[in-house]
VONUKOL-366541 format. One record per residue (C-alpha): x, y, z. Coordinates in steps of 0.001 Angstrom, whole numbers, plus 500000, padded with zeros to 6 digits. Layout:
BEGIN
XYZ
...
END
This chain:
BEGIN
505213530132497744
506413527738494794
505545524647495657
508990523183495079
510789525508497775
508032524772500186
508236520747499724
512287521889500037
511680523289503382
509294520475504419
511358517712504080
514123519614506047
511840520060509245
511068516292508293
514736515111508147
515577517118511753
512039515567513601
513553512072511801
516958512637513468
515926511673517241
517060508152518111
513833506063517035
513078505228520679
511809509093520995
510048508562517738
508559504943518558
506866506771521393
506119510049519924
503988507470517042
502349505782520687
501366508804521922
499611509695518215
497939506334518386
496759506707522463
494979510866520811
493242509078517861
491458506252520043
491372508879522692
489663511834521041
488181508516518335
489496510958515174
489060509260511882
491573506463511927
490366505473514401
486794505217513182
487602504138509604
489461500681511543
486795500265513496
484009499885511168
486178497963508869
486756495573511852
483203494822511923
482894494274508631
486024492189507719
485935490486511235
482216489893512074
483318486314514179
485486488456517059
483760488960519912
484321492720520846
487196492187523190
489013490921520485
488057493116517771
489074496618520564
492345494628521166
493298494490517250
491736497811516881
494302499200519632
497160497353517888
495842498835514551
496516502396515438
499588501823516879
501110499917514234
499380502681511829
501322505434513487
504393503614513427
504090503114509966
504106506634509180
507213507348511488
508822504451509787
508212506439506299
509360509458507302
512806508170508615
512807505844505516
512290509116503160
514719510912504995
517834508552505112
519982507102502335
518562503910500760
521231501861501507
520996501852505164
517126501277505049
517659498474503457
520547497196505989
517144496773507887
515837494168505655
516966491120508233
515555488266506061
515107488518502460
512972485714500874
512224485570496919
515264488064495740
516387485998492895
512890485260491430
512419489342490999
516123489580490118
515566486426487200
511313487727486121
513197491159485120
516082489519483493
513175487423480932
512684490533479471
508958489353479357
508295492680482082
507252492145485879
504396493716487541
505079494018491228
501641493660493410
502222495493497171
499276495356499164
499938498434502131
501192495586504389
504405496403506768
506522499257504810
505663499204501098
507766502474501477
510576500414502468
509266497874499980
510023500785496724
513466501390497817
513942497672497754
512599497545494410
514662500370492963
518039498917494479
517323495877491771
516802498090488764
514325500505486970
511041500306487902
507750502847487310
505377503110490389
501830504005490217
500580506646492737
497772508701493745
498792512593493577
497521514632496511
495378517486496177
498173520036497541
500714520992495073
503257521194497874
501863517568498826
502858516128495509
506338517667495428
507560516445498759
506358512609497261
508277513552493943
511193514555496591
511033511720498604
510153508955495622
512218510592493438
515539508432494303
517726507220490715
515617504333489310
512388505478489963
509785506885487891
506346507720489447
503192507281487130
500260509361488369
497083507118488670
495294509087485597
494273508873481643
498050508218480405
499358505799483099
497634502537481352
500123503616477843
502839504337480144
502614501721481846
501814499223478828
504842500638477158
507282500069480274
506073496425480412
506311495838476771
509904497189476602
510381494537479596
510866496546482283
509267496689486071
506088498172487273
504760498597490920
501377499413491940
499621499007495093
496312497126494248
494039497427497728
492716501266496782
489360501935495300
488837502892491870
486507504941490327
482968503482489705
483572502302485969
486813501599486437
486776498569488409
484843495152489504
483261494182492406
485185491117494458
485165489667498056
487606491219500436
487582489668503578
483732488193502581
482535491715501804
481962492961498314
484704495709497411
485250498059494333
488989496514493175
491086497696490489
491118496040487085
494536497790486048
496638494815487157
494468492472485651
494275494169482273
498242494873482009
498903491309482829
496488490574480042
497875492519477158
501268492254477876
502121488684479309
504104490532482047
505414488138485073
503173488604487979
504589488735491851
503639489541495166
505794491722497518
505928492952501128
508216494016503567
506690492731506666
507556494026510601
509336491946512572
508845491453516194
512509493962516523
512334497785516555
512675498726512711
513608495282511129
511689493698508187
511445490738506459
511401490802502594
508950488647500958
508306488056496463
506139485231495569
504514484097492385
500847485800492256
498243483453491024
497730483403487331
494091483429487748
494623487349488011
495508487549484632
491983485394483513
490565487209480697
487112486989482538
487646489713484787
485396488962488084
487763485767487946
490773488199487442
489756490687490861
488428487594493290
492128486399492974
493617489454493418
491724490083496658
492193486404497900
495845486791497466
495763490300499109
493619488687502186
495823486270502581
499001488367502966
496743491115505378
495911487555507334
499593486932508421
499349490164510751
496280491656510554
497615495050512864
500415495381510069
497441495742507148
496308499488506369
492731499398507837
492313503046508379
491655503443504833
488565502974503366
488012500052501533
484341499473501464
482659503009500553
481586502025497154
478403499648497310
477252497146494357
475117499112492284
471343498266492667
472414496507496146
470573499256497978
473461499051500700
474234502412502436
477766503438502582
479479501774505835
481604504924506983
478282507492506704
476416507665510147
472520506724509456
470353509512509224
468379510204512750
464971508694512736
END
């Protein structure tokens, strides 16, 4: 089937499940949390051992309480994104309750020098892109999935006026240089691990981790205003607080292990305000420091 008509008929079943009042949905996304620590599926694996690693002072009460409000917040998330996908913008962002920073995106776009917008997966970065498209222009980097049918749903979905999606390959950099250059806004979600040879090793959360260099390097040759953003939970049933914030300049230091250790210490520090709101199930750590002779966290040992 063409991929197009089947993304079509996807995001129809999507927009009917997204429909129910989100009280059904809320619980329908506790119920998927309660089968992945139940039957331990990868989620809930991947948080776990990144718990130990990121965490190593918790004692394990505390570490299988976060790791509990981990996968519930996880599933949320994705509920959250669905409904988000499959509603009109401008009632999403009625659900931005507090908005702090709007006026130093809206005045680093109107410099003309170009803005690149850093979104750890915190909250709803979801919510977080409609946001950003609401003030203007703006290209988003993205990984493409494997399934044809995959990417067309997110070209669907993404696809609202103002937004152009960049896929995370050879030509972004030029695009991307050239959308900066002709001062205009870029978005690109920084916590994902590169390819070997394509990025540097920094500390994230005190343990070495493989961390893009594109932000650093765009910043670099273009001059481009740097900011943080998140749209973080609040304690309410779908309500968010907006957050922008100057990003240190230190990521744009030509030495580039300077450049990625700020990155990550301004990434830890947002995933610090509410650690169960960070995206842990990913995972972060699989690339080791070459020569380290560290085996890769997420692979079970070998039997003896």
């Amino acid at each position: 089937m063409n991929p197009d008509l089947s993304a079509g008929l996807l995001f129809r079943a999507t927009a009917v499940l997204t429909s129910l009042p989100w009280s059904w949905l809320r619980a329908l996304a506790d119920l998927l949390a309660w089968v992945w620590g139940r039957l331990d599926a990868r989620e809930s694996q991947v948080a776990r051992r990144n718990l130990e690693l990121a965490y190593p002072e918790l004692l394990p009460s505390q570490r299988l309480d976060l790791h509990r409000r981990i996968l519930r917040t996880t599933a949320r998330q994705a509920l959250e994104t669905l409904r988000f996908w499959t509603h009109p913008p401008a009632g999403n962002l009625e659900r931005l309750r507090e908005r702090h920073g709007e006026p130093l995106y809206d005045a680093a776009l109107a410099s003309g020098k170009g803005v690149i917008v850093i979104a750890p997966h915190f909250g709803n970065w979801e919510l977080l892109n409609q946001w950003l498209a609401s003030r203007g222009p703006i290209a988003i980097v993205y990984a493409p999935p494997e399934s044809p049918v995959g990417d067309a749903f997110l070209q669907r979905v993404r696809g609202a006026d103002n937004v152009r999606q960049v896929r995370a390959e050879g030509p972004a950099v030029r695009q991307l240089w050239k959308v900066l250059k002709d001062g205009g806004a870029v978005g690109i979600l920084p916590d994902q691990q590169p390819k070997l040879g394509d990025g540097e090793f920094a500390p994230f959360f005190g343990v070495q981790a493989l961390t893009m260099t594109l932000v650093s390097r765009l910043a670099q040759r273009t001059g481009a205003t740097l900011l943080f953003a998140w749209c973080e939970r609040s304690s309410a049933d779908l309500e968010f607080a907006l957050h922008v914030e100057p990003a240190p300049e230190a990521i744009a230091d030509p030495d580039l292990a300077v450049a990625v250790a700020a990155l990550n210490l301004g990434l830890e520090r947002i995933a610090r305000r509410d650690p169960a709101q960070y995206q842990w199930t990913y995972k972060r750590y699989g690339a080791r420091p070459p020569g380290s002779g560290e085996p890769n966290p997420y692979k079970e040992p070998p039997p003896a």
